[in-house]
C-alpha positions as CSV (number, residue, x, y, z in Angstrom):
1,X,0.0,0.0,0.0
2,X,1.4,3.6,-0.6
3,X,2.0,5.8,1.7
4,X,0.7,8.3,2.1
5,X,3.6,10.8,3.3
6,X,7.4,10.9,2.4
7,X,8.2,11.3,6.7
8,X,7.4,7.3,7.6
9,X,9.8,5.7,9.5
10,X,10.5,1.8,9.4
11,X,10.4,1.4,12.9
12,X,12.6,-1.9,14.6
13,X,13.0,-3.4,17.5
14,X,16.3,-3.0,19.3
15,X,17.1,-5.2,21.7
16,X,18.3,-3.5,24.8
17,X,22.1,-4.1,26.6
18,X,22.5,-5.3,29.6
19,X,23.1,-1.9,31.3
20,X,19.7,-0.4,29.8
21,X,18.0,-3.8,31.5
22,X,19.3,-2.8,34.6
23,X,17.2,1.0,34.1
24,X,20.3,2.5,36.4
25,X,21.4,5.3,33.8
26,X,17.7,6.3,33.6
27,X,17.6,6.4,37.3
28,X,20.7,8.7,37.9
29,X,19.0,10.9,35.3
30,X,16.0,11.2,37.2
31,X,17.8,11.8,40.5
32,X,19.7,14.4,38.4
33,X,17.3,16.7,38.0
34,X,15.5,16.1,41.0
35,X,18.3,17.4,43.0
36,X,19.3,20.6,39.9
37,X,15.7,21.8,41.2
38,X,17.0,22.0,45.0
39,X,19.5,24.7,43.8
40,X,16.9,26.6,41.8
41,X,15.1,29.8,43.2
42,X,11.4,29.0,44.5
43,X,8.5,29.9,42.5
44,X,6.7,29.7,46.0
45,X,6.2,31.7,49.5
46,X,5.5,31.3,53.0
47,X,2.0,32.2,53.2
48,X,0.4,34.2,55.4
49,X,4.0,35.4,56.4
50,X,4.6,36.8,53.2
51,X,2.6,37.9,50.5
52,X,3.1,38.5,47.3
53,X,2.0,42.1,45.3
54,X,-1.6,42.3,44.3
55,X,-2.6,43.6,41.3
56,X,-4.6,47.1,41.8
57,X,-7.5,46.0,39.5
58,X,-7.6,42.2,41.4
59,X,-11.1,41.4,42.4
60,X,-11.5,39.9,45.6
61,X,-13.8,40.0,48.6
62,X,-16.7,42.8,48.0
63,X,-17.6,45.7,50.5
64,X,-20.4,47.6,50.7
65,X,-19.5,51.1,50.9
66,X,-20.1,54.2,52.8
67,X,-20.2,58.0,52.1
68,X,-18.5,61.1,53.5
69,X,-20.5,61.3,56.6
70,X,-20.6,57.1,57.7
71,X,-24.1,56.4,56.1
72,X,-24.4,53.3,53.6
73,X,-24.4,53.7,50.3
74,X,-26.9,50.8,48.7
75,X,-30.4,51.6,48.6
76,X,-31.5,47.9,47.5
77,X,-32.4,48.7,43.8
78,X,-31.7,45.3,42.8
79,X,-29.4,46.1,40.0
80,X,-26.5,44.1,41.2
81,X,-28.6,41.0,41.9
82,X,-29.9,41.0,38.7
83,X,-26.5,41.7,36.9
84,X,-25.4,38.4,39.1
85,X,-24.7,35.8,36.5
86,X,-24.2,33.1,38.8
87,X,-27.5,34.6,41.2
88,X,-25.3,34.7,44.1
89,X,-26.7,38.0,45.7
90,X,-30.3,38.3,47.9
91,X,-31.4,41.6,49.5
92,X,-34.4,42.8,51.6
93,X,-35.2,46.0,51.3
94,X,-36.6,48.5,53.9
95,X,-37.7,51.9,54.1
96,X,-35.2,54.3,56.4
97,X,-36.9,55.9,59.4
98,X,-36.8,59.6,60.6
99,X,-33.4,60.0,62.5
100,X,-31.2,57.4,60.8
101,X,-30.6,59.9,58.1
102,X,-27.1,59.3,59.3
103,X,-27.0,55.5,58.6
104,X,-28.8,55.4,55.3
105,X,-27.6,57.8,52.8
106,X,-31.1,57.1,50.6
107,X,-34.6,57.0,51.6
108,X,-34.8,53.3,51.2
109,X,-31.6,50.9,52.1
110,X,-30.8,47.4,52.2
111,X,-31.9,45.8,55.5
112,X,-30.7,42.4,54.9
113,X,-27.8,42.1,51.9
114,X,-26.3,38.7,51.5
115,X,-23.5,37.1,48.8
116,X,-23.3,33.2,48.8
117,X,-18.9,33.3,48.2
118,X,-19.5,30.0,47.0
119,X,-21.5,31.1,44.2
120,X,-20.0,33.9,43.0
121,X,-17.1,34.1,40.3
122,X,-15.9,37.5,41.1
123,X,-16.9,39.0,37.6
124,X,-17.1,42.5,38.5
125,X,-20.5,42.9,36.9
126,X,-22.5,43.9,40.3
127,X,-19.8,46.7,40.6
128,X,-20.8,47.8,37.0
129,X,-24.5,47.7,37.5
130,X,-24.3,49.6,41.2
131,X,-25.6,53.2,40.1
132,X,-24.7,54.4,43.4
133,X,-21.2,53.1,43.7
134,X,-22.1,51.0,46.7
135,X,-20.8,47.5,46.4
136,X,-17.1,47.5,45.1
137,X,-14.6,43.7,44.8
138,X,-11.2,45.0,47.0
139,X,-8.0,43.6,47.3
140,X,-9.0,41.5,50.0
141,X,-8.8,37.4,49.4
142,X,-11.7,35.4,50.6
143,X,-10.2,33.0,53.3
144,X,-11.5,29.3,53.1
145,X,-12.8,27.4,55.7
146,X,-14.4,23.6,56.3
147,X,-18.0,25.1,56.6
148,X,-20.4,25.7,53.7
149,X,-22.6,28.2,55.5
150,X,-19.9,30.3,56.8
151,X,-19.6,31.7,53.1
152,X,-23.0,33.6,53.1
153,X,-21.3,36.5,53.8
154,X,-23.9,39.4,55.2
155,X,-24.0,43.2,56.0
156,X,-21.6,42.3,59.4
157,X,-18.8,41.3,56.8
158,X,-19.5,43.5,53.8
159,X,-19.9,47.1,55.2
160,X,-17.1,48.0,55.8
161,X,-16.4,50.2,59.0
162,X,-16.5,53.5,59.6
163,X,-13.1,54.0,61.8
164,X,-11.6,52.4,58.8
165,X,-12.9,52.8,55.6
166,X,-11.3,50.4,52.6
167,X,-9.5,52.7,49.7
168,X,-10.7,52.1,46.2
169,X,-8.2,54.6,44.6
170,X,-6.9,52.2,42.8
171,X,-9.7,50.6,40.8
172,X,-11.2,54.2,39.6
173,X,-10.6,56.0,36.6
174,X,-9.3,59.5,36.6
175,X,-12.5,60.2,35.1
176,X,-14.3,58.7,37.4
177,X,-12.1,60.7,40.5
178,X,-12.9,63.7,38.9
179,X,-16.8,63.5,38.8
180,X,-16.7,62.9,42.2
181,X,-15.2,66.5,42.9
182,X,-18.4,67.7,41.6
183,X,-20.6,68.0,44.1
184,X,-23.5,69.7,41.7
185,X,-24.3,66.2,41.1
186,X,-27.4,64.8,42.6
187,X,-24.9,61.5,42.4
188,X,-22.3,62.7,44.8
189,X,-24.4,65.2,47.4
190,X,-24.9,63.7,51.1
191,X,-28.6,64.0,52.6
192,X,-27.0,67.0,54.5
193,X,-26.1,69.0,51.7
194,X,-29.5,68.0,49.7
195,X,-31.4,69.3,52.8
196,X,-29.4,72.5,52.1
197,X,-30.4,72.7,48.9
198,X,-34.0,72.3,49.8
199,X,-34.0,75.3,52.0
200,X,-32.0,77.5,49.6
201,X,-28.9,77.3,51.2
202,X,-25.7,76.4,49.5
């Protein structure tokens, strides 16, 4: 029968030497570069002790953040739920009451906000949907653990604190930094300075 390239080989069986029998060469290779890789640097670390240099647009753990004056951000719209590919986000929201102008920046606010970590993939896409800019993905890496439900992360693990806020400077745009110096806006005035406005004041 033809073939039907010009690269076959006749292949034929050599018979092996008494050395080769014994498989010790092929063993001192081996061993060979198992001990060349003691003298090489390590790709690895000692984690947690060190850590390596995370990139400034890496998407980790979320937070939900706060504004100028302490008071949440997220006013349960929904948007970021229904941006969840993987359906990974439930809220319940509740309307705020007179006197907790200082906890809720809008007039309604998430009550109950929960992310199933299991779930998620850490796309990003609830941070593009938030029209608020109330639920961002840090730097921070979610830690593992043995327990399924431990990964429903709520409100007492996303928000972040007040005496500590988390710094986002790194994952905005300097177009994005400079809106926010406009404080015209409806988007970037506290309930304070639209109460102002309310009562002609400036």
């Amino acid at each position: 029968m033809q073939a039907l390239t010009n690269r076959s080989k006749v292949v034929s069986k050599k018979e092996m030497t008494f050395v080769e029998k014994l498989y010790l060469p092929a063993i001192f290779g081996g061993l060979m570069i198992t001990v060349s890789h003691f003298f090489r640097k390590k790709p690895t670390i000692k984690y947690p002790e060190q850590k390596r240099e995370i990139a400034g647009v890496f998407r980790g753990q979320h937070v939900l953040k706060r504004d100028e004056i302490g008071a949440e951000r997220c006013t349960a719209c929904g948007l970021c739920a229904v941006a969840c590919p993987a359906e990974a986000i439930t809220m319940t929201a509740a309307e705020r009451q007179p006197g907790e102008e200082g906890l809720y920046r809008e007039e309604k606010y998430a009550a109950k906000y929960e992310i199933n970590m299991l779930r998620c993939i850490f796309c990003g896409d609830c941070e593009e949907a938030c029209p608020k800019e109330a639920i961002f993905l840090t730097d921070r890496i979610v830690q593992a653990d043995y327990k399924r439900n431990i990964f429903v992360y709520g409100k007492d693990l996303l928000v972040e604190p007040k005496d500590n806020p988390i710094d986002l400077s790194k994952r905005q745009t300097p177009e994005v930094k400079e809106f926010k110096h406009h404080t015209e806006y409806q988007h970037n005035q506290t309930f304070d300075k639209k109460q102002k406005i309310k009562a002609g004041g400036h």
